[in-house]
Phi, psi and omega in degrees: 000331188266338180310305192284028154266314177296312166315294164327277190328308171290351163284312166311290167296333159334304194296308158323299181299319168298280190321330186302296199331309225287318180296316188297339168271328167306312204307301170014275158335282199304333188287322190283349167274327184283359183287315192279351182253009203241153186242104187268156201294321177306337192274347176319312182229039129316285201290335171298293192288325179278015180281314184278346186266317157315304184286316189306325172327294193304301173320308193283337156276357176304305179328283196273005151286321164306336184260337171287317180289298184283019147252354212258311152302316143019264159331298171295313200286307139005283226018216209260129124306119170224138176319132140335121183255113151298132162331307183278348159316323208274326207275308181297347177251336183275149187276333190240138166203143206202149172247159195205171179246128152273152191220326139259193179195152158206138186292156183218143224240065187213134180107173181295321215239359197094172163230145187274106157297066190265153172252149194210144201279141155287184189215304168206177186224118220256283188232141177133343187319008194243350168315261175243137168295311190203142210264135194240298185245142154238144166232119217219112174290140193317323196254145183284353194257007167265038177082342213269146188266153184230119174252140185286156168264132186052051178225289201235140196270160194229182178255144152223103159255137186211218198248160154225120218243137160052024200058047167233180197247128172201137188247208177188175161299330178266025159255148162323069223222099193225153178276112176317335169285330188282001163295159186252161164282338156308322181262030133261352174277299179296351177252002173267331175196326177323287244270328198294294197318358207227007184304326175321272171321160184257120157288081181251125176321139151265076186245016161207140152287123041239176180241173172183140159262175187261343185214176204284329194288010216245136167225149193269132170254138196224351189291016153319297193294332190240326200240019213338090168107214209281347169265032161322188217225297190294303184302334162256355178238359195231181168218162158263117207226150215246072187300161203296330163274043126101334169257149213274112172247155179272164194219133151281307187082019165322296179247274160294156158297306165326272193303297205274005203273155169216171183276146183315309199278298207264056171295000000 
């Protein structure tokens, strides 16, 4: 009796035990299927964050392309400022002056913006001789809104004045730079020798009423007030020149010294 009791029992449990096996391999089964279907959180915000880490990029170059675009308009619109001169200001501050024909350019690829390269035949040399012997090159930047001046080729001979840095020549928009027939014969007299005698003296701008000068070396420039700057009445018909009593008048020089001198304050 007990042998058989004992036997059942051990069937019995057998059988219990295969059914356990048998759920625990479906369950298995069913985890391993729903594992392939499931999107777990950590990989959630791995991928959210380097997706939000991605946009800020995008954003902070959006940015600084905006801002690079809006100096850049900046910059054309701006372009170059220059104070008004009288010619003989421009003739007395510059090392070089010359009159010249261009005959070619080449852009040369260096500085933001380039530099311009014209070649240019002289014709005479006004001022610079302790400079250069002979002017070959003008050097200018390629963009106008840096300063840089632009000449036609083989049309016209011009006044040119600048600096001179390493034995090159370089002007600018804010130098005297003009095509020589648009000259008057008063400013072609004063760049041949009037303007040198006057270097002395001070040009001082009128640009509100009332004016006054403060020293005897002083010529009051008033083409502000009606015409600003160099296509003026003074700037093209007078010089300021330094008389034999030590103080400075504007002078035409038509005939006499005498007769064209006029007093500083009234031209």
């Amino acid at each position: 009796m007990y042998g058989r009791a004992c036997v059942r029992e051990s069937k019995g449990n057998g059988t219990e035990r295969g059914d356990a096996a048998k759920r625990d391999e479906t369950r298995d089964t069913l985890h391993r299927d729903d594992s392939a279907h499931t999107v777990y959180p950590s990989c959630t915000h791995t991928r959210a964050g380097k997706f939000a880490k991605m946009q800020s990029v995008f954003q902070h170059l959006i940015r600084l392309l905006l801002v690079l675009s809006c100096l850049h308009l900046h910059q054309l619109t701006e372009g170059c400022s220059c104070a008004p001169s009288h010619p003989q200001d421009a003739f007395c501050n510059s090392e070089i002056v010359i009159r010249a024909k261009v005959v070619g350019k080449k852009l040369l690829r260096d500085g933001p913006f380039g530099t311009m390269r014209y070649t240019v035949k002289q014709m005479k040399m006004y001022k610079g001789f302790d400079k250069v012997q002979h002017v070959q090159h003008i050097y200018t930047s390629a963009s106008e809104s840096s300063c840089g001046v632009k000449f036609d080729i083989n049309k016209y001979q011009y006044l040119i004045t600048g600096r001179v840095y390493n034995g090159k020549v370089y002007t600018g928009l804010c130098n005297f730079n003009v095509q020589w027939d648009r000259l008057s014969l008063a400013q072609k007299k004063g760049i041949n020798h009037r303007y040198q005698l006057g270097c002395s003296c001070r040009i001082k701008p009128c640009r509100y009423l009332p004016c006054f000068v403060t020293s005897k070396n002083e010529c009051l420039w008033t083409d502000m007030l009606s015409h600003f700057g160099n296509s003026g009445y003074q700037s093209r018909h007078y010089a300021c020149i330094q008389q034999k009593e030590g103080y400075c008048s504007w002078y035409r020089g038509m005939t006499s010294r005498d007769k064209t001198t006029i007093n500083a304050t009234d031209p």
